[in-house]
ROFIKE-67130 format. One line per field, with one value per atom (N, C-alpha, C): residue number from 1; atom name; x, y, z. Coordinates in pm, whole numbers, m for minus. Example, Ala and Ser with C-alpha at 12.3 -4.5 7.8 and 13.67 -1.06 7.14 Angstrom:
BEGIN
i <- c(1	1	1	2	2	2)
at <- c(N	CA	C	N	CA	C)
xx <- c(1319	1230	1320	1285	1367	1290)
yy <- c(m569	m450	m330	m225	m106	3)
zz <- c(780	780	780	708	714	787)
//
This chain:
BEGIN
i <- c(1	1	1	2	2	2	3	3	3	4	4	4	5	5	5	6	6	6	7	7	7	8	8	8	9	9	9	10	10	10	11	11	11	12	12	12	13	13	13	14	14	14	15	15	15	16	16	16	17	17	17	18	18	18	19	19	19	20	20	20	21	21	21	22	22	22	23	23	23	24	24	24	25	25	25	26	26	26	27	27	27	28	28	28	29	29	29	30	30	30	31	31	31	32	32	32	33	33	33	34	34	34	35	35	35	36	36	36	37	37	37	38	38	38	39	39	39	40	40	40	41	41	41	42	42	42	43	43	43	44	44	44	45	45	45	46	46	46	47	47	47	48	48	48	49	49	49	50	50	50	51	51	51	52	52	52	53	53	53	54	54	54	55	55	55	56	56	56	57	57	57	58	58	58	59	59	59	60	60	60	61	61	61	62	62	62	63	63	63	64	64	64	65	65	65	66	66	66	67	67	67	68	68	68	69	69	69	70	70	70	71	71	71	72	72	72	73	73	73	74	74	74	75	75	75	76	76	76	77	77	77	78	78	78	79	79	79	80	80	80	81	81	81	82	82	82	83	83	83	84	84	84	85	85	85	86	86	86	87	87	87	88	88	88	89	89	89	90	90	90	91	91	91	92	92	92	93	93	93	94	94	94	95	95	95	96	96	96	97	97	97	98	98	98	99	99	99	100	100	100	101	101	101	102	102	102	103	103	103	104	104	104	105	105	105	106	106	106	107	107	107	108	108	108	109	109	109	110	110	110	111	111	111	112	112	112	113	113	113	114	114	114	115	115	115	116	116	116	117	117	117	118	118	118	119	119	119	120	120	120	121	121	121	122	122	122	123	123	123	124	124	124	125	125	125	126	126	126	127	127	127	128	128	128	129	129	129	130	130	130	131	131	131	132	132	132	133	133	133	134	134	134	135	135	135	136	136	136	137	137	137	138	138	138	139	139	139	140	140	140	141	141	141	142	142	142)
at <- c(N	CA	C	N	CA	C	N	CA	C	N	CA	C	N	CA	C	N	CA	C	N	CA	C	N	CA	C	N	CA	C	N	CA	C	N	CA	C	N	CA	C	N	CA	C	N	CA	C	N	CA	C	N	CA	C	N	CA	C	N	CA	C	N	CA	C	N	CA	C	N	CA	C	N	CA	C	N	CA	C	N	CA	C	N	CA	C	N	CA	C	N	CA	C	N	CA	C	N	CA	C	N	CA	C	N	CA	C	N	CA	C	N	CA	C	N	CA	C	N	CA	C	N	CA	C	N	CA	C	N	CA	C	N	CA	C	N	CA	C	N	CA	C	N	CA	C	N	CA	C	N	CA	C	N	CA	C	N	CA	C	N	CA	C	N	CA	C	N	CA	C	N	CA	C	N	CA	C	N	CA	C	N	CA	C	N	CA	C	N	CA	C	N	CA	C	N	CA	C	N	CA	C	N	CA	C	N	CA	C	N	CA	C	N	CA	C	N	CA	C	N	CA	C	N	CA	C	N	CA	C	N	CA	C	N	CA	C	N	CA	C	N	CA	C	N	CA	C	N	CA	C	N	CA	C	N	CA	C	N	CA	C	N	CA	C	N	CA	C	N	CA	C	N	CA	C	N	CA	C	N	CA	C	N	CA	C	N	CA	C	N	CA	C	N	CA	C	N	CA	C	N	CA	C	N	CA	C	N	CA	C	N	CA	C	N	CA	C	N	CA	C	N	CA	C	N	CA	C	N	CA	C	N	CA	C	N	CA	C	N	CA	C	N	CA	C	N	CA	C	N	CA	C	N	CA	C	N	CA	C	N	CA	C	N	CA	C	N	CA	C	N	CA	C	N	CA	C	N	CA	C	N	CA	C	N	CA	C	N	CA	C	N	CA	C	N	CA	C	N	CA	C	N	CA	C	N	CA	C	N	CA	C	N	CA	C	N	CA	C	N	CA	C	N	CA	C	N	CA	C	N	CA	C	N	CA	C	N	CA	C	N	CA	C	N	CA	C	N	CA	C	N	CA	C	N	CA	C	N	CA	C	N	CA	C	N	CA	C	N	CA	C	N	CA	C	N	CA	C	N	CA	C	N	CA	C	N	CA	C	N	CA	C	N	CA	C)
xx <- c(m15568	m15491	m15358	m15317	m15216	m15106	m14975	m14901	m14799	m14695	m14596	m14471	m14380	m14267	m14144	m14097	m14021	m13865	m13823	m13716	m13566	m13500	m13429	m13293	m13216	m13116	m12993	m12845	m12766	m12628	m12691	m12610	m12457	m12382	m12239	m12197	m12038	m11975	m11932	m11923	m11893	m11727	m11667	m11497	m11405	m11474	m11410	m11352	m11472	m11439	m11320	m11329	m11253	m11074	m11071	m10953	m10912	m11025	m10957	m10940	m10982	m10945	m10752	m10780	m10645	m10542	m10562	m10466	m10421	m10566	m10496	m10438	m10453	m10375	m10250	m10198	m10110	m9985	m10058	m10009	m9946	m10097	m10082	m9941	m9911	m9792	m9680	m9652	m9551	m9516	m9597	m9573	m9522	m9585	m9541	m9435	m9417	m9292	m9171	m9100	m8957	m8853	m8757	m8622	m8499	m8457	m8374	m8239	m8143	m8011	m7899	m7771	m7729	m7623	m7523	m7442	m7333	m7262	m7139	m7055	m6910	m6829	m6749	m6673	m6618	m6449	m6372	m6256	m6135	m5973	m5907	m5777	m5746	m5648	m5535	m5429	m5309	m5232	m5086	m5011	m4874	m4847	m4782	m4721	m4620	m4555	m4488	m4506	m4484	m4553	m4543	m4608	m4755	m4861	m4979	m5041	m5103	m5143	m5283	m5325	m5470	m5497	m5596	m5630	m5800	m5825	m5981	m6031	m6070	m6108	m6318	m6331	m6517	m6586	m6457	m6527	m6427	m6445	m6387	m6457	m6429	m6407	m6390	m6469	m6386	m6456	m6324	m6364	m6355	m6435	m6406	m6383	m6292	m6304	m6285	m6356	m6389	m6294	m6273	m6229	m6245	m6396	m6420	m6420	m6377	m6372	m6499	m6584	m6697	m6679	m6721	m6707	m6805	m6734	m6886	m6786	m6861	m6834	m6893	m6809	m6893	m7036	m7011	m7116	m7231	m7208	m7311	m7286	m7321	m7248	m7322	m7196	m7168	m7302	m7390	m7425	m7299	m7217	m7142	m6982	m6920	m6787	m6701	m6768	m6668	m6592	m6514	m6435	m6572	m6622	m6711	m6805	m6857	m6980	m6905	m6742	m6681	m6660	m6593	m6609	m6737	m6848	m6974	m7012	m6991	m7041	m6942	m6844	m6719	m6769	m6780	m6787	m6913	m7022	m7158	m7128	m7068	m7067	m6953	m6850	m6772	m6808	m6929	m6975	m6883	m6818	m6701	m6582	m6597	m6473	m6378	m6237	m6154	m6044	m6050	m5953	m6012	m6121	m6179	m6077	m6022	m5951	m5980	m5921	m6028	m5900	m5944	m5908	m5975	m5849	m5895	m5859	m5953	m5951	m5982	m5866	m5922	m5871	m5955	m5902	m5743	m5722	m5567	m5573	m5718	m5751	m5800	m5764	m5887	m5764	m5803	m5721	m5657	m5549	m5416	m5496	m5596	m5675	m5795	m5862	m5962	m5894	m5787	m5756	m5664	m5618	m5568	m5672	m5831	m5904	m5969	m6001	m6001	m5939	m5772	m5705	m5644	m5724	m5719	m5896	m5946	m6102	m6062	m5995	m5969	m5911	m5754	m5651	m5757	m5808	m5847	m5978	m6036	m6146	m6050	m5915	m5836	m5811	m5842	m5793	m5679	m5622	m5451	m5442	m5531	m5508	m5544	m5458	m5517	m5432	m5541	m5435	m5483	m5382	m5454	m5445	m5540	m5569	m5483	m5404	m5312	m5334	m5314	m5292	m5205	m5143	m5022	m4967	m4897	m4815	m4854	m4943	m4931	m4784	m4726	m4630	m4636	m4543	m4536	m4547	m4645	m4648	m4534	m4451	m4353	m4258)
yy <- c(m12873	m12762	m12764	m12666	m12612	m12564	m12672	m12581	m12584	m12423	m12392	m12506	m12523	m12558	m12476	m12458	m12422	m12421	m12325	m12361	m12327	m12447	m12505	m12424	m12351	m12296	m12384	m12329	m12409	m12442	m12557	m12603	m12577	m12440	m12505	m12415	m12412	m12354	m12253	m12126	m12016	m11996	m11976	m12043	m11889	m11780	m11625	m11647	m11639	m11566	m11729	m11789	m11907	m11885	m11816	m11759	m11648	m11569	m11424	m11480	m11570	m11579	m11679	m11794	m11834	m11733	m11607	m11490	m11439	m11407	m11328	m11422	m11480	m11616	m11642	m11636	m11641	m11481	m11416	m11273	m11237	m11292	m11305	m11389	m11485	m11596	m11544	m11477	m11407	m11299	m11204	m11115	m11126	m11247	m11308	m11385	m11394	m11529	m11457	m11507	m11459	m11585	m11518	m11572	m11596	m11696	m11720	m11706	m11606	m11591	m11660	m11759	m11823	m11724	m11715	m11623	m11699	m11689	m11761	m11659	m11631	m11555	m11644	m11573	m11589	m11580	m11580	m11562	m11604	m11568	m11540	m11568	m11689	m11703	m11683	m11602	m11602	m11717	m11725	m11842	m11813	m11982	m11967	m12126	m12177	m12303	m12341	m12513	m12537	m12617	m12717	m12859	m12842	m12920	m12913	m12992	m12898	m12964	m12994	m13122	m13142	m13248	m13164	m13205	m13219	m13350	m13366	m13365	m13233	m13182	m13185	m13251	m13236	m13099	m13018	m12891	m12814	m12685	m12602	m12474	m12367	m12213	m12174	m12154	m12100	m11962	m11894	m11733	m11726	m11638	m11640	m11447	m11408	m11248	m11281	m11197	m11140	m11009	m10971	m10878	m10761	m10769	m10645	m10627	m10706	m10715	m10729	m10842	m10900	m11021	m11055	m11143	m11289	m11408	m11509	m11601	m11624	m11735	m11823	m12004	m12093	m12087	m12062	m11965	m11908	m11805	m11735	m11590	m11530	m11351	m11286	m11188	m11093	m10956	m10872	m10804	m10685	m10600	m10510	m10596	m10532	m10566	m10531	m10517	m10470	m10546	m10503	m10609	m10668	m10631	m10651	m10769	m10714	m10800	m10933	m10931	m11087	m11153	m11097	m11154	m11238	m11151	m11171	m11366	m11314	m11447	m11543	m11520	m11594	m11676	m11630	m11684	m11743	m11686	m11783	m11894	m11951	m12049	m12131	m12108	m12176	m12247	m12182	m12231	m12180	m12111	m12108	m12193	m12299	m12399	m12298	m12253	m12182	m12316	m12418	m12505	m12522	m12493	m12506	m12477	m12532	m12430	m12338	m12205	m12135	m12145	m12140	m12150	m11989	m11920	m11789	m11789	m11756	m11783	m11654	m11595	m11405	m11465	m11341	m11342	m11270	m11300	m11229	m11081	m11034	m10856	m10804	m10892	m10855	m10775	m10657	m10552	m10643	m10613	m10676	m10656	m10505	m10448	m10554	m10598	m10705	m10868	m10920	m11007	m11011	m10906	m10849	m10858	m10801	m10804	m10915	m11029	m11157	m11224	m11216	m11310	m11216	m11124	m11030	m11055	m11043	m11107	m11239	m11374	m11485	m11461	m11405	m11417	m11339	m11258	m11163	m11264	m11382	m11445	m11563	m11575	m11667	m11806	m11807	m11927	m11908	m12065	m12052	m12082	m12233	m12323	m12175	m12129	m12046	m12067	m12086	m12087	m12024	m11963	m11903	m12019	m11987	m12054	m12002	m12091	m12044	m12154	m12123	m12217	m12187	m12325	m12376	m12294	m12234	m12147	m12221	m12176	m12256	m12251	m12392	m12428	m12349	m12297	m12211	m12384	m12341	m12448	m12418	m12551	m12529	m12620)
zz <- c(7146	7188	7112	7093	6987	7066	7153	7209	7107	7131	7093	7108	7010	7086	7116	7183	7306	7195	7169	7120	7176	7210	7289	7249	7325	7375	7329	7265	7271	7410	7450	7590	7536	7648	7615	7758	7738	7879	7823	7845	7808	7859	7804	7867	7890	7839	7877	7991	8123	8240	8301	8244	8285	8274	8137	8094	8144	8166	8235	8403	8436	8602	8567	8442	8480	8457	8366	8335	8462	8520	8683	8724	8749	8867	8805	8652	8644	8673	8683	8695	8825	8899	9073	9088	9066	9088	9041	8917	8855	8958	8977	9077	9221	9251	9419	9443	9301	9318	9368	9445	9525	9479	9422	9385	9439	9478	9505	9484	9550	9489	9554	9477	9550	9581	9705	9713	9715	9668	9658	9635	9665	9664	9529	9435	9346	9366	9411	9488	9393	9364	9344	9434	9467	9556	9533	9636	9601	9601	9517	9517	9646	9645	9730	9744	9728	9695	9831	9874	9980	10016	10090	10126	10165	10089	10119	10278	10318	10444	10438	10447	10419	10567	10613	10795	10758	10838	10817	10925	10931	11089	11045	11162	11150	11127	11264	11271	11259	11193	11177	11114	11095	11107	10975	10869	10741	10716	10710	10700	10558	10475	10289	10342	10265	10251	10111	10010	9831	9820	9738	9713	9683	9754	9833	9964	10038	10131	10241	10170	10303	10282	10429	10487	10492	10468	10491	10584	10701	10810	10784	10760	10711	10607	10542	10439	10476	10613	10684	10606	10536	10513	10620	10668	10768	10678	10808	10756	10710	10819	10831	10885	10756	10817	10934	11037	11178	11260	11329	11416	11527	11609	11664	11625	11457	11442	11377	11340	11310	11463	11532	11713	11709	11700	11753	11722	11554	11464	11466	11496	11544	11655	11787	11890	11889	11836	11768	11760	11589	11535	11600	11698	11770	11889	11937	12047	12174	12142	12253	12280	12227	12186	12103	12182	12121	12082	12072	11969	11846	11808	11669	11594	11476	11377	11281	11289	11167	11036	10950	10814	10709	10672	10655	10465	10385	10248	10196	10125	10103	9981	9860	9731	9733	9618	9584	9587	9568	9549	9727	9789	9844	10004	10039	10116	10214	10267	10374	10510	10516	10666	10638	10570	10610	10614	10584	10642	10768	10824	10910	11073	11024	11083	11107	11018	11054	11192	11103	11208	11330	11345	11455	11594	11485	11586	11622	11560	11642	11727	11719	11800	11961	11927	12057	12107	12063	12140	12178	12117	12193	12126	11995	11879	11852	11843	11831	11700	11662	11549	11419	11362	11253	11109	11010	10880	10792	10635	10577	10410	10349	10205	10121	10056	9934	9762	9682	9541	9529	9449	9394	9277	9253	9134	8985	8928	8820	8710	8681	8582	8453	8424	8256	8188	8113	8000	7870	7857	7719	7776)
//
């Protein structure tokens, strides 16, 4: 008997659909990925000459106003700048302990009515200890 032989196929992995799935998947991840923005306020302090007071308090209160005038409590940002919603987050992060000290840090641009409103929401929940952030005059060089 006379059989045929069988002629044998070349074994390999066909690697296309391998590439078009890692493409999507990389597409998918690009697309889903969520970024992180750090917010940090960039600030501009006014000067102001006069004995530095440096107190190492555990806890304390730091209001930042920018010069646009919003607000970050201990680096929480305020959604809406109102008297109300600084009270609110005020008395939040104080716990109700009105000896906390708050420490109030506005840029040099930043309006007289939003730091006004600051140390206006403490005074009215009843904080005494209040200070505001100043830098040192820089020296004319020569």
């Amino acid at each position: 008997m006379n059989f045929k032989r069988q002629k044998l196929d070349d074994v390999g992995v066909n690697l296309t659909p391998l590439i078009d799935v890692v493409f999507l998947l990389l597409i998918f991840f690009m697309v889903s990925t969520t970024f992180t923005k750090e917010n940090r306020l960039s600030l501009e302090l006014p000067e102001a000459s006069g004995e530095q007071l440096v107190e190492a308090q555990a806890e304390l209160l730091e209001i930042v106003i920018n010069a646009q005038g919003h607000y970050t409590i201990n680096k929480q940002s305020l959604t809406a700048p109102t008297l109300a919603n600084l009270k609110t987050v005020i008395k939040e992060l104080s716990k109700g302990d009105t000896s906390v000290p708050i420490v109030i840090t506005a840029d040099a641009k930043a309006t007289h009515q939003a730091v006004i409103r600051a140390m206006d929401a403490a005074g009215q929940l009843g904080f005494a200890s209040l200070s505001l952030t100043t830098r040192q005059p820089q020296q004319p060089e020569g």
